[in-house]
C-alpha positions as CSV (number, residue, x, y, z in Angstrom):
1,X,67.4,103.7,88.3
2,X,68.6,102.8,91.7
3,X,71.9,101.4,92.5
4,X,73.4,100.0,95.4
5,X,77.5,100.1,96.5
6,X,78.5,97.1,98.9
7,X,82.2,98.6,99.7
8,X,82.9,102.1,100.3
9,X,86.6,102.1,100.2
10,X,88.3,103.3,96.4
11,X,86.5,101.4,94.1
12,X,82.8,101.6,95.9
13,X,83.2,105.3,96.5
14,X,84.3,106.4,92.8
15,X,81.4,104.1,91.6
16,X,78.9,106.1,94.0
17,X,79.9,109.6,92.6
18,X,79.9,108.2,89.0
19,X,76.3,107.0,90.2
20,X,75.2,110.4,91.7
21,X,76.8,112.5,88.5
22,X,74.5,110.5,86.2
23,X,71.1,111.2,88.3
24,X,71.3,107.4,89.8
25,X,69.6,106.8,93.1
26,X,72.3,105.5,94.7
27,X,72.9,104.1,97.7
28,X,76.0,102.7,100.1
29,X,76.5,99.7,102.4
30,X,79.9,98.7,103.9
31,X,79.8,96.4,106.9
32,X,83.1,97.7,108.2
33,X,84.0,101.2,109.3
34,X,83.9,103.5,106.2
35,X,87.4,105.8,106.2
36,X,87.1,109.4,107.3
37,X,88.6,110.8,103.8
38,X,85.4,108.6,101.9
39,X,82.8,108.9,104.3
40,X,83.8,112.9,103.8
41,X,83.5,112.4,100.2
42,X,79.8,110.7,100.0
43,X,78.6,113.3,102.7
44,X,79.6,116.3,100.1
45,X,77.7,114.9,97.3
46,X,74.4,114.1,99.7
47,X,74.9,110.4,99.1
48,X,73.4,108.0,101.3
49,X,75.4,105.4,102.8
50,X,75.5,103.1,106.0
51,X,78.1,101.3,108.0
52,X,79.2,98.1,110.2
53,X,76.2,96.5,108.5
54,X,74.3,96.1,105.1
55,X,70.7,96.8,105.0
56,X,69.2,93.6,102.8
57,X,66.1,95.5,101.7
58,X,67.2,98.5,101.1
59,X,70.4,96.9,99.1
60,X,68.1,94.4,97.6
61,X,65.6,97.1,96.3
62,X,68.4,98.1,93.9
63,X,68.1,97.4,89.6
64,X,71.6,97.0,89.9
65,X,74.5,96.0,92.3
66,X,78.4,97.6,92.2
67,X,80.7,95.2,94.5
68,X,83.7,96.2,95.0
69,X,86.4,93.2,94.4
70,X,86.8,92.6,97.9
71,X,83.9,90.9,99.3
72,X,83.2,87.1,97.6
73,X,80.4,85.9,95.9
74,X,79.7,83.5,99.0
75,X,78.8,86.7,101.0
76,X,75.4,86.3,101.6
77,X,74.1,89.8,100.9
78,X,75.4,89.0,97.2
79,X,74.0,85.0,97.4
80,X,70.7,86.9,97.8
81,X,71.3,89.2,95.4
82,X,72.1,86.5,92.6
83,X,69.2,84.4,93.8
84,X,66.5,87.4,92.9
85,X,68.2,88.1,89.6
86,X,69.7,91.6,90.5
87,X,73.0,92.0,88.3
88,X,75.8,92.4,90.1
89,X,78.8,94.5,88.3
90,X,82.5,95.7,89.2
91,X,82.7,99.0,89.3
92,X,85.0,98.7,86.3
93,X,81.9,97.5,84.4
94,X,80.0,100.1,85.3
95,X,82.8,102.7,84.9
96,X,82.8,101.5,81.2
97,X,79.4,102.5,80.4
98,X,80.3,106.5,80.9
99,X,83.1,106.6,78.3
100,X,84.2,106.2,74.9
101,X,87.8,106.3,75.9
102,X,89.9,103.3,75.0
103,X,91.5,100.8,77.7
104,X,94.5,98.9,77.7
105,X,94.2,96.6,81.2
106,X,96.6,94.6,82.6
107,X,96.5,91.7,84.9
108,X,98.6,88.5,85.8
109,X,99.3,87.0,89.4
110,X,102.7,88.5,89.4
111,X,104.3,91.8,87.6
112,X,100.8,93.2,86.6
113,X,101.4,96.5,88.7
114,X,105.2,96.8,87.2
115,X,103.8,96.6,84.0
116,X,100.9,99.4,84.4
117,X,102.7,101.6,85.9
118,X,105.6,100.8,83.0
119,X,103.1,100.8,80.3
120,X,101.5,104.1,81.9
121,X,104.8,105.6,81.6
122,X,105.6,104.9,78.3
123,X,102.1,105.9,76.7
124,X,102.5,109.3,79.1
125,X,106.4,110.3,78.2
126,X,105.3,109.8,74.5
127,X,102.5,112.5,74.4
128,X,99.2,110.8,74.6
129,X,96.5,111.7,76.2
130,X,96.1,108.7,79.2
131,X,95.0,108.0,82.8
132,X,96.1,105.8,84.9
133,X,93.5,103.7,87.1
134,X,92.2,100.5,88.6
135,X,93.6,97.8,90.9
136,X,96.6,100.3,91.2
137,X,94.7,102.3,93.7
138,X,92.8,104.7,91.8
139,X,89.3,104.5,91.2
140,X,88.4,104.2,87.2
141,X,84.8,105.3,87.7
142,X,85.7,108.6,89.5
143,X,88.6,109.4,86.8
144,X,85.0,109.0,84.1
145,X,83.1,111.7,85.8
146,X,85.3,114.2,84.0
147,X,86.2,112.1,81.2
148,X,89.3,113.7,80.1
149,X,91.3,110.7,78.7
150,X,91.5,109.0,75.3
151,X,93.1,106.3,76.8
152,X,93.0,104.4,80.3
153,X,95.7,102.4,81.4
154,X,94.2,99.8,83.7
155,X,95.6,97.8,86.3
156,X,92.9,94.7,87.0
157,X,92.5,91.6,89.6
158,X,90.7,88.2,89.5
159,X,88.4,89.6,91.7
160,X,87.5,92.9,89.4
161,X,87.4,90.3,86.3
162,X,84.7,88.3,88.0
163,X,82.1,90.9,87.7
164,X,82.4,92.4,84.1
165,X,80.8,91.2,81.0
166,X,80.1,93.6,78.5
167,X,83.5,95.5,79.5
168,X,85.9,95.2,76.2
169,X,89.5,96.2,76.8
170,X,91.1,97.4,72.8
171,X,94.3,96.3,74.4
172,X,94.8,93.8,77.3
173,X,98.0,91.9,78.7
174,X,98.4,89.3,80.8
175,X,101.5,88.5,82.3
176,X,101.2,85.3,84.2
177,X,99.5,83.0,85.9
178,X,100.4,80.8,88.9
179,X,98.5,79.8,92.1
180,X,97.4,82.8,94.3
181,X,93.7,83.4,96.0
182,X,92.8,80.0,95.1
183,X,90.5,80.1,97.5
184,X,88.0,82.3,96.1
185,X,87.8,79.5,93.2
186,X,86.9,76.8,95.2
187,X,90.8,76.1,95.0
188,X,90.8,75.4,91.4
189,X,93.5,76.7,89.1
190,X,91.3,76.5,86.5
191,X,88.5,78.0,87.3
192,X,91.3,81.2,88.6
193,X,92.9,81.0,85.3
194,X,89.9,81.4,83.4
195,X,89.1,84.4,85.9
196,X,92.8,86.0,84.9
197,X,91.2,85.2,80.6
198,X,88.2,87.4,80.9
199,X,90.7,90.6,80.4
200,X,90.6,89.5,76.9
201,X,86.3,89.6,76.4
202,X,84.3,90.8,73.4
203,X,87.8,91.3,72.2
204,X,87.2,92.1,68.2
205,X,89.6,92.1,65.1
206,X,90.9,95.5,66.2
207,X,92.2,94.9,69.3
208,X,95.0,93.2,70.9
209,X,95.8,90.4,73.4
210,X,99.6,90.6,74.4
211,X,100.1,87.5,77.1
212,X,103.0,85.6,77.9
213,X,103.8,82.4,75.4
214,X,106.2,80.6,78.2
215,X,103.4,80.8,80.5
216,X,102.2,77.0,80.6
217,X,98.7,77.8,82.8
218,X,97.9,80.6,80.1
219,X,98.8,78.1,76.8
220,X,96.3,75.8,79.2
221,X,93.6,78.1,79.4
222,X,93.9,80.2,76.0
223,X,91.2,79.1,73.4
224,X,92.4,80.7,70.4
225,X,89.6,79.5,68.3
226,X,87.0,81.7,70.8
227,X,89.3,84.6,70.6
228,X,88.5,87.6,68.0
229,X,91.0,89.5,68.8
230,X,94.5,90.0,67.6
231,X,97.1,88.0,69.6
232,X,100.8,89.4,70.4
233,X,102.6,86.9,72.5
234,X,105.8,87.7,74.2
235,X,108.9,85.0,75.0
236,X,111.8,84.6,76.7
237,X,112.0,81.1,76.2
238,X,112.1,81.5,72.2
239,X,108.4,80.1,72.0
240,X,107.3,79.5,68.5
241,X,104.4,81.4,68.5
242,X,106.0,84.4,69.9
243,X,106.0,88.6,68.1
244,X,107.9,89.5,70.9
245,X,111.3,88.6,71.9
246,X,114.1,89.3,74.2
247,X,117.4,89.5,72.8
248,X,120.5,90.4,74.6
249,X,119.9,93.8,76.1
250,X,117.3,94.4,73.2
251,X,113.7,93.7,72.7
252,X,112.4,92.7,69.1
253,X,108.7,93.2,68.0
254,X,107.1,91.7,65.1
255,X,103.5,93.1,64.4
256,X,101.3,94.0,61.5
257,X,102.9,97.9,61.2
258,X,106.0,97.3,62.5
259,X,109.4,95.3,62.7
260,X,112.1,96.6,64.7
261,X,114.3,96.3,68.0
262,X,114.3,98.4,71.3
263,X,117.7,99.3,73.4
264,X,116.4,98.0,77.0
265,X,120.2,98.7,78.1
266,X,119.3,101.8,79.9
267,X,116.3,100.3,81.7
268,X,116.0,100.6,85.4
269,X,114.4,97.3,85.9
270,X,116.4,94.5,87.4
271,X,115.1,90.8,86.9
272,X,114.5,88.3,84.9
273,X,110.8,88.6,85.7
274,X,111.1,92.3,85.0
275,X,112.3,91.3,81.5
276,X,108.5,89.8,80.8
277,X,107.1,92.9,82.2
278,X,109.0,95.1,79.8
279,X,108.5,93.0,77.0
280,X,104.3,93.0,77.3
281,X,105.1,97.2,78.0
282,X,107.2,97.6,74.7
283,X,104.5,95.6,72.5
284,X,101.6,97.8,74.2
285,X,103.5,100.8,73.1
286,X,104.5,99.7,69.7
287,X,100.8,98.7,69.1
288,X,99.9,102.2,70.4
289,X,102.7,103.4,67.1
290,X,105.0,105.4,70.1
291,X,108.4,105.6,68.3
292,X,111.5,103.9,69.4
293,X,113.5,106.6,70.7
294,X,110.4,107.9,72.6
295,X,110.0,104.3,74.3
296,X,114.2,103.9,75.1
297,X,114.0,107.4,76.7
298,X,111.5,106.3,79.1
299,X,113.0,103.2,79.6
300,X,115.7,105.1,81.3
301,X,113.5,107.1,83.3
302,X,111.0,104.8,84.9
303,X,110.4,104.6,88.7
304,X,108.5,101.3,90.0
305,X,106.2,101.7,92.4
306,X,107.1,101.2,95.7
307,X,108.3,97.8,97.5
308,X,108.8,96.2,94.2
309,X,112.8,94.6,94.3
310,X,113.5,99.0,95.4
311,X,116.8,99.7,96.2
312,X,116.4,102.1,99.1
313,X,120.2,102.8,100.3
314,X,124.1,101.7,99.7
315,X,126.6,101.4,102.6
316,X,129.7,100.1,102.7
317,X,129.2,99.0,99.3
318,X,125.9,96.2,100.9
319,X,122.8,97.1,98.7
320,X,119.3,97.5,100.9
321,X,116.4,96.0,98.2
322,X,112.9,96.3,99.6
323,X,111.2,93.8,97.9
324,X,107.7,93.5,100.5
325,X,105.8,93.2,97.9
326,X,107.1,89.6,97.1
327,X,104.2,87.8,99.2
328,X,104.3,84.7,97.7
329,X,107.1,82.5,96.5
330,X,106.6,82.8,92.3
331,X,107.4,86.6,93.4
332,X,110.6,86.0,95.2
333,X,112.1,83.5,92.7
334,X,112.4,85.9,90.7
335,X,113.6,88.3,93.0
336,X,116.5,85.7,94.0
337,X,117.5,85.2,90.1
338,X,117.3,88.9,89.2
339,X,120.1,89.5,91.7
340,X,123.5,88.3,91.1
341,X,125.7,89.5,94.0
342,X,125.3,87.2,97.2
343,X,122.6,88.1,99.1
344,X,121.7,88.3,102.7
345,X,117.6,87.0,102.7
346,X,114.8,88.4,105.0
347,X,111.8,86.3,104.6
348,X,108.8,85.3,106.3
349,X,105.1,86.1,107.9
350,X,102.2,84.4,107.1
351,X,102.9,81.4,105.4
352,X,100.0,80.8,102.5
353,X,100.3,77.4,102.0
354,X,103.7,77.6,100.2
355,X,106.0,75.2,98.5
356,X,109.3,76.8,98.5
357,X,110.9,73.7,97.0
358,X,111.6,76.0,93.6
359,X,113.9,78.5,95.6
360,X,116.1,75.7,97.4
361,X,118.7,75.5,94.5
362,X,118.5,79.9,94.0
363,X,119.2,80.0,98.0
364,X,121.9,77.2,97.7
365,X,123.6,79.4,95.2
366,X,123.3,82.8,96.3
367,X,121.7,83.3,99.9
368,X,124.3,83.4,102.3
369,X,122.5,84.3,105.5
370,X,118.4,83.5,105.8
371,X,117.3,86.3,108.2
372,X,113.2,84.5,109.2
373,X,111.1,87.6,110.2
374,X,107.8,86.3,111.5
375,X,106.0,84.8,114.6
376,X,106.4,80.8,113.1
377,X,109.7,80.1,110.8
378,X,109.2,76.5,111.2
379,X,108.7,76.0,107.6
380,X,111.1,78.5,106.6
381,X,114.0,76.8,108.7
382,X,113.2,73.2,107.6
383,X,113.3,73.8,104.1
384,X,116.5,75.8,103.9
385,X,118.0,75.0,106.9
386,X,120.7,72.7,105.3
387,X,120.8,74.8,102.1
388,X,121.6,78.3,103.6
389,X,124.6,78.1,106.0
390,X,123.3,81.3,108.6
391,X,119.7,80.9,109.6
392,X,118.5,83.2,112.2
393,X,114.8,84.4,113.0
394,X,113.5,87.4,114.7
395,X,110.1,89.4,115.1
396,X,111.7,93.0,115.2
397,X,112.3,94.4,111.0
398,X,114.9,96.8,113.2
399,X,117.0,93.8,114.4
400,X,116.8,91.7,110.7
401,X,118.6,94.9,109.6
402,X,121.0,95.3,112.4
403,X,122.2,91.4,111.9
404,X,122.1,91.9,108.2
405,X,124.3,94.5,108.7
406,X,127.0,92.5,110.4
407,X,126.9,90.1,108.7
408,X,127.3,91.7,105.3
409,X,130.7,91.9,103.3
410,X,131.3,94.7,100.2
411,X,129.4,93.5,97.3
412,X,126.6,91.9,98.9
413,X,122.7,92.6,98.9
414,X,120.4,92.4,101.7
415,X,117.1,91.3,100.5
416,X,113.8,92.0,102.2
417,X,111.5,89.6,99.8
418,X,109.2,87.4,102.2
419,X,107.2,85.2,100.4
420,X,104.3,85.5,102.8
421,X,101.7,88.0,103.9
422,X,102.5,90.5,106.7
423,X,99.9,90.5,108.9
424,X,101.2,88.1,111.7
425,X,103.5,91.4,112.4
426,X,102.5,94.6,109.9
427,X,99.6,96.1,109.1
428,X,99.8,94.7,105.5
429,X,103.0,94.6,102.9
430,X,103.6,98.2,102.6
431,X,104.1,98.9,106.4
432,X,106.4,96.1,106.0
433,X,108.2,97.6,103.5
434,X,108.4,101.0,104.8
435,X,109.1,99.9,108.4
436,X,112.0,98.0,106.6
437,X,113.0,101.6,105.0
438,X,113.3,103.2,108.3
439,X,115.1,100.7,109.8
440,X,117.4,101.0,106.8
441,X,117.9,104.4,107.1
442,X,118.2,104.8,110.8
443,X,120.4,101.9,111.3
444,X,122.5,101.5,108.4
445,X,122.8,104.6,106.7
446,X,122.9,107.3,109.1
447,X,125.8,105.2,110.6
């Protein structure tokens, strides 16, 4: 069988050497520059690959197709593809062939990361015998050539979801949905929401779909009637339907085997949004039968990944939060109501069509200073600009700091949470975040 790759980054290179350790014929095409650390990898197990371009009849020779999730259907070497009847797969698909190892995959527009790496966590701390992969940054197929987990904990996009079909997750969770990459559904939210419902697929009475019940674009798309699975929907709202519930500083889960509350007290997640997240993480791990003093121990534990709402220094009693990863305003609204303290805003970049009309009465409340980092704040400054009595703009993350800084008082928070992508100025939201680290570090706490 031959296959061909079209991506060689994480996804398209772990998908090649699960390829190549199954006797595939496999080949690789990436029409940008392929990274030193993955072209090394391909060259040590004599894969062929090519790129800056894609050969079509070499690619179009293949039985079978792996795209990685960044490049469209409307590329044409895929167009072409489709149009000679070649299947073309996610590498998650095809990573799900080679193992007989369970999955529990998350995905949502916002929080999905939080959660796998919460869920991950809890399934870890409590003995059992799980990998962590996916849209997280680590390549599911490559994990599958050794094949040493009973469980996967998945982390999964829209884009991944597109191309699987036979894939079956025994456990899937979906957190939200609001607009984000609309255009790679011809800006339709429902054809992206029913993207964001393919995590629960060939679902049968043993497994489990965990989603959010105040989520009004999920109770939109969610069919109930076409679902086999069982469903465990979580609430902070006090939804009707809902088998899991926030209560106080406690989380309460109704299922089939169990009835019973968690102490959340302890947890190191800040947020209303962060609530949801550990909500759907508790149910996964109460459906996977981990105890309750196993789960509230871990609670306590847990580190979120980086630029996630991460507090990264104290001085003078001002809190430093990087929260780059906020890029779009859903993100940051929670961001704003998670915080209590005043707070001293940095936001801005590329603007992606935004309506920030939903944070003007959280910045008329708390944001005392908006600090716009980006190359246009036009949007910024006319939306808040009579809400938020400070409103400065900059281009240097150094000199948002330095002003944030000075104009701080004890108690306060300074907020990096942009709301836009960070390309205008950054390499991308985690040079953002980091550069904001430094700047952090070298300005404010070394002072």
């Amino acid at each position: 069988m031959k296959v061909a790759i079209l991506g060689a980054g994480e996804s398209g290179v772990g998908a090649a050497l699960l390829a190549k350790a199954k006797g595939l014929e496999v080949f690789v095409s990436d029409m940008g520059e392929i990274k030193e650390s993955y072209k090394a990898k391909l060259v040590t197990a004599a894969i062929s690959f090519e790129e800056k371009t894609h050969s079509f009849n070499q690619i179009l020779n293949a039985d079978e197709i792996i795209k990685s999730p960044g490049i469209p259907d409307k590329a044409a070497i895929v167009q072409e593809a489709t149009k000679r009847e070649i299947p073309v797969i996610s590498e998650i698909e095809f990573a799900g062939r080679y193992t007989d190892a369970k999955f529990i995959c998350i995905t949502g527009t916002n929080g999905k990361t939080t959660t796998t790496l919460l869920i991950y966590h809890l399934l870890k701390n409590a003995g059992l015998n799980v990998g962590l992969a996916g849209n997280i940054g680590e390549s599911l197929a490559e994990k599958v050539i050794e094949n040493k987990y009973d469980y996967y904990v998945v982390e999964l996009s829209s884009f991944q979801l597109d191309n699987m079909y036979q894939f079956k997750a025994h456990i899937a969770v979906l957190t939200n949905i609001t607009p984000d990459h609309l255009d790679r559904y011809e800006y339709s939210m429902e054809k992206y929401a029913a993207s964001k419902l393919r995590i629960a697929q060939n679902m049968t009475g043993s497994d489990f779909f965990v989603y959010n019940a105040d989520d009004e674009n999920i109770a939109k798309a969610l069919h109930k009637e076409t679902f086999a699975g069982t469903t465990v929907p979580f609430t902070l709202k006090g939804a009707g339907n809902g088998k899991v519930f926030q209560e106080g500083k406690n989380i309460k889960v109704e299922v089939e085997f169990y009835k019973g509350e968690i102490d959340t007290s302890k947890s190191t997640l800040i947020g209303k949004h962060n609530q949801y997240n550990t909500m759907a993480a508790v149910a996964v791990a109460k459906l996977m039968q981990v105890s309750d003093e196993a789960i509230e121990q871990a609670l306590e534990t847990f580190q979120n990944a980086e630029h996630r709402l991460q507090p990264v220094g104290v001085a003078k009693e001002v809190t430093y939060i990087n929260d780059s990863k906020a890029t779009n305003v859903e993100a940051v609204w929670y961001a704003l109501e998670g915080i209590k303290q005043p707070i001293i805003w940095i936001a801005g970049g590329v603007d992606k069509g935004n309506d920030y009309s939903t944070l003007v009465e959280l910045a008329r409340e708390k944001v005392k200073v908006l600090v716009c980092l980006g190359k246009d704040n036009k949007k910024l400054q006319e939306t808040f600009g009579r809400v938020v009595p400070i409103i400065a703009e900059t281009t240097s993350i150094e000199y948002a700091v330095r002003l944030s800084r000075s104009l701080a008082t004890a108690g306060d928070v300074v907020l990096l949470s942009p709301a836009c992508a960070s390309f205008d100025l950054f390499k991308n939201y985690e040079h953002r975040g980091q550069r904001f680290k430094e700047a952090v570090e070298k300005i404010v706490l070394k002072k």
